[in-house]
Kinemage of the C-alpha trace (Angstrom):
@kinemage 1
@onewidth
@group {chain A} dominant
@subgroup {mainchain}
@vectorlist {calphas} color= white
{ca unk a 1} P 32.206 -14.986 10.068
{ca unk a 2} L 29.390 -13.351 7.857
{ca unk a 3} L 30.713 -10.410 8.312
{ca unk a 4} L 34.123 -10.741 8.068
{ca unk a 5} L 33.537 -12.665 4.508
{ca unk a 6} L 31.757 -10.027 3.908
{ca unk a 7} L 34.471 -7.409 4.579
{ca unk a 8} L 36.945 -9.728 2.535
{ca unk a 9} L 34.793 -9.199 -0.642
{ca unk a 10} L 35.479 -5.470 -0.502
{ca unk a 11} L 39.088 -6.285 -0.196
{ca unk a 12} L 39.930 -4.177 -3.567
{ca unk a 13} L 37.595 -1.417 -1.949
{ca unk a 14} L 40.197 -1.512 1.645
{ca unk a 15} L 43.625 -1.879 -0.548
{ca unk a 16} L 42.682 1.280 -2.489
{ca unk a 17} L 40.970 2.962 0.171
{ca unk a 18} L 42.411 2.037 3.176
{ca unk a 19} L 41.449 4.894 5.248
{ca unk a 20} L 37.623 4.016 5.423
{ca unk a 21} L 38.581 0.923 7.023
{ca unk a 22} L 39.123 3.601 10.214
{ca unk a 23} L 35.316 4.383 10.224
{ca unk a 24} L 34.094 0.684 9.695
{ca unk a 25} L 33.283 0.415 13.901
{ca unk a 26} L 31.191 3.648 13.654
{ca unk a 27} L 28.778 2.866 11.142
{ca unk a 28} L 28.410 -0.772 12.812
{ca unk a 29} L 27.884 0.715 16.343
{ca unk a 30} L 25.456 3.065 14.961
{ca unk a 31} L 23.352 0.383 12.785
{ca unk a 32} L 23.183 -1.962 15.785
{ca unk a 33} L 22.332 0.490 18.056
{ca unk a 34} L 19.201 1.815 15.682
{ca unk a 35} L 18.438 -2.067 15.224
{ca unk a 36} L 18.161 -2.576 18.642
{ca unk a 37} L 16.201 0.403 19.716
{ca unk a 38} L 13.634 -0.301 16.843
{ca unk a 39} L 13.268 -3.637 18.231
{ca unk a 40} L 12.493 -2.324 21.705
{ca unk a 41} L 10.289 0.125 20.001
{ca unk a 42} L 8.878 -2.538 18.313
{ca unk a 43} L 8.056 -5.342 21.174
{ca unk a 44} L 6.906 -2.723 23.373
{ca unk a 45} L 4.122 -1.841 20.904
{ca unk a 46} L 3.252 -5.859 20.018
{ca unk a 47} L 2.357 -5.699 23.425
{ca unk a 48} L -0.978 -4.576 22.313
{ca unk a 49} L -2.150 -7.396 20.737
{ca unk a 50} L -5.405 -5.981 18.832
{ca unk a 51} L -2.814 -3.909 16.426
{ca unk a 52} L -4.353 -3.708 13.069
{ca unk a 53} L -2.007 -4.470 9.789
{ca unk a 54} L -2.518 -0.293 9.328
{ca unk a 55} L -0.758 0.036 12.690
{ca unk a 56} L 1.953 -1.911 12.357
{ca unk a 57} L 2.429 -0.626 8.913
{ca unk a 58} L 2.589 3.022 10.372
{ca unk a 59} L 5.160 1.885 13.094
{ca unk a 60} L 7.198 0.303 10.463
{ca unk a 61} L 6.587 3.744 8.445
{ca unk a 62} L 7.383 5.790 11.878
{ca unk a 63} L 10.444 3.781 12.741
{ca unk a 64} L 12.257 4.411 9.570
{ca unk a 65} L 11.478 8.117 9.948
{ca unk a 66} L 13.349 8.308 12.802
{ca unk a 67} L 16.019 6.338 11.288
{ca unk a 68} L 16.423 8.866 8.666
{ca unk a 69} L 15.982 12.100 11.265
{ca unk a 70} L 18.695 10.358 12.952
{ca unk a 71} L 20.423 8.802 10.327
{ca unk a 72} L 20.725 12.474 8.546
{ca unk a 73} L 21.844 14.242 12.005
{ca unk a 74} L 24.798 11.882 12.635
{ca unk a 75} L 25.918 11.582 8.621
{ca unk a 76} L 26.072 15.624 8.837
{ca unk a 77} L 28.573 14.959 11.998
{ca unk a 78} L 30.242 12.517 10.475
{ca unk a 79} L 30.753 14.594 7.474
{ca unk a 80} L 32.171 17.363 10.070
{ca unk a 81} L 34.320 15.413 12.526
{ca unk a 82} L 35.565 13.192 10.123
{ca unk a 83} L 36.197 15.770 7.468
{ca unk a 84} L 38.043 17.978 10.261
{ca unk a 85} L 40.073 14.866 11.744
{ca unk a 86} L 41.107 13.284 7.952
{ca unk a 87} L 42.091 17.292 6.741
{ca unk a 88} L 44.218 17.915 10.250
{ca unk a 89} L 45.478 14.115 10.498
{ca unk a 90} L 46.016 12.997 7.414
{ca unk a 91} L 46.978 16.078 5.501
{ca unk a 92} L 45.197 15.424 2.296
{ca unk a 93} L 43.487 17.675 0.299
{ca unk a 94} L 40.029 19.213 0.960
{ca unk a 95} L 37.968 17.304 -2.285
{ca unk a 96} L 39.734 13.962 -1.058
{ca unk a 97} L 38.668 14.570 2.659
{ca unk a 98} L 35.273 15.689 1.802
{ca unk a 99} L 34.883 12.968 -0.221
{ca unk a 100} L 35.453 10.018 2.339
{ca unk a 101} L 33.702 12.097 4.922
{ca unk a 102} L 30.527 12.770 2.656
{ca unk a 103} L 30.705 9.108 2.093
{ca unk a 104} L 30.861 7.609 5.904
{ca unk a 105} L 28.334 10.135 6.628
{ca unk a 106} L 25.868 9.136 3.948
{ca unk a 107} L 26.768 5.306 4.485
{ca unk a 108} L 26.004 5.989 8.360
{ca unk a 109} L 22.395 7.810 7.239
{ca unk a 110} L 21.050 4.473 4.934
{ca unk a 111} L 22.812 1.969 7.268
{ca unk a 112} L 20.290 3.487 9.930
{ca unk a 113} L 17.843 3.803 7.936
{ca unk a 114} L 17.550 -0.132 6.742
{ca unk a 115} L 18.827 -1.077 10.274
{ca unk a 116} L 15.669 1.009 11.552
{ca unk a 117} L 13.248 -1.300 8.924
{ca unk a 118} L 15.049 -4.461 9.718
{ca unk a 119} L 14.372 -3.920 13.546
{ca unk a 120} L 11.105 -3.291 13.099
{ca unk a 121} L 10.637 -6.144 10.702
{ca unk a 122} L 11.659 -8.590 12.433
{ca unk a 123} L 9.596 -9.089 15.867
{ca unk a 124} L 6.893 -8.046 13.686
{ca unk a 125} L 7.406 -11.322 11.579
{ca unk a 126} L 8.261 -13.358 14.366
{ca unk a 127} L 5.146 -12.442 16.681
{ca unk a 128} L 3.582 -13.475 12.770
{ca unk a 129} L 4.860 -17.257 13.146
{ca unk a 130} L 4.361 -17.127 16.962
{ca unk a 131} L 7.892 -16.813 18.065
{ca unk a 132} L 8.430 -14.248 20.941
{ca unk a 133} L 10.227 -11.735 19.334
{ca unk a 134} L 12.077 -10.646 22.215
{ca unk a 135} L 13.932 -13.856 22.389
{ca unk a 136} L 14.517 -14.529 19.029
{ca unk a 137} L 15.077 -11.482 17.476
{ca unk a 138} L 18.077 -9.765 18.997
{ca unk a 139} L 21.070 -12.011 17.534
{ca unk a 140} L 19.261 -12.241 13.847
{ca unk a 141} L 19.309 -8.160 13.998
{ca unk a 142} L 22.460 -7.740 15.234
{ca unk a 143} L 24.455 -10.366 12.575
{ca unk a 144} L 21.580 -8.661 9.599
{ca unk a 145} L 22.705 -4.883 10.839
{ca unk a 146} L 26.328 -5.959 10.263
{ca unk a 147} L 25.764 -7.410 7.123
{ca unk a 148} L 23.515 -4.188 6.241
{ca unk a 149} L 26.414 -1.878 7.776
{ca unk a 150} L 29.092 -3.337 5.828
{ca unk a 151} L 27.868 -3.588 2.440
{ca unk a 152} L 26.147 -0.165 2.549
{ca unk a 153} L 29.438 1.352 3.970
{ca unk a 154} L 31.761 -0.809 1.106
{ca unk a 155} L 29.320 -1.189 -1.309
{ca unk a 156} L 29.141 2.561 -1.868
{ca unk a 157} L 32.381 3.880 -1.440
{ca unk a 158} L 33.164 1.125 -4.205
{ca unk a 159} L 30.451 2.928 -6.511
{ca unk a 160} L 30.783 6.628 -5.370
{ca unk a 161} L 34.286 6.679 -4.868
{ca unk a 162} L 36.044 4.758 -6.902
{ca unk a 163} L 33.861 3.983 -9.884
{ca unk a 164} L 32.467 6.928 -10.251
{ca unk a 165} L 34.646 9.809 -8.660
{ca unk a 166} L 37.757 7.630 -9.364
{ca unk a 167} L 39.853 9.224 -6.122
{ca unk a 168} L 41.650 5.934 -5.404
């Protein structure tokens, strides 16, 4: 529901844009899945329970590194695959296709990137309070990647692409 209200803000953003609805799934999938495997990452290291505040701070640290390694390798996809299936499906012109494709690929890169923080974020603070992270972590990551996803991936083709580069 929180995401689909969410989606309904950026309703102006979908009627003047519709084509980045198309890519919506991907940068989900790919935030969840970077949630998820931070969180893994995560639990498996608060197994260790004489972790110093510096340690956990360098996991969080390390974590969003490889958010961004990966986050950076699949926007530069994106921006190729999509680019190549919007130019030969879509027939539009090559600014206009690099521009939505630039724009899924960098949403994909800083959706990772905070999805990567918020997994690691979260069993830290819940191992804080004394709640096992491993139960009670994986549905509050997966609804706050959505939310993340979506308003990253809406939120900046509204500013990049229509406020600022005006192509809608």
């Amino acid at each position: 529901m929180g995401v689909s209200s969410v989606v309904g803000i950026f309703e102006g953003v979908v009627a003047k844009l519709s084509i980045i609805i198309c890519f919506q799934s991907h940068i989900l999938d790919m935030a969840g899945n970077v949630g998820t495997q931070s969180l893994a990452v995560t639990i498996r290291v608060l197994m260790d329970e004489s972790l110093t505040g510096s340690q956990k701070f360098k996991l969080v640290f390390k974590e969003m590194k490889v958010g961004l390694c990966n986050g950076l390798f699949l926007g530069i996809m994106a921006l190729i695959f999509i680019g190549a299936y919007i130019s030969i499906f879509k027939h539009t012109t090559i600014t206009y296709t690099l521009l939505i494709s630039a724009c899924v690929g960098f949403s994909l890169m800083v959706a990772m990137i905070i999805s990567s923080l918020v997994g690691t974020i979260v069993p830290l603070f819940f191992h804080k309070i004394k709640v096992d992270p491993a139960v009670a972590s994986c549905p509050l990551i997966t609804t706050v990647n959505d939310l993340v996803a979506v308003v990253t991936y809406y939120g900046l083709a509204w500013i990049l692409l229509i406020n600022l580069l005006h192509i809608a």
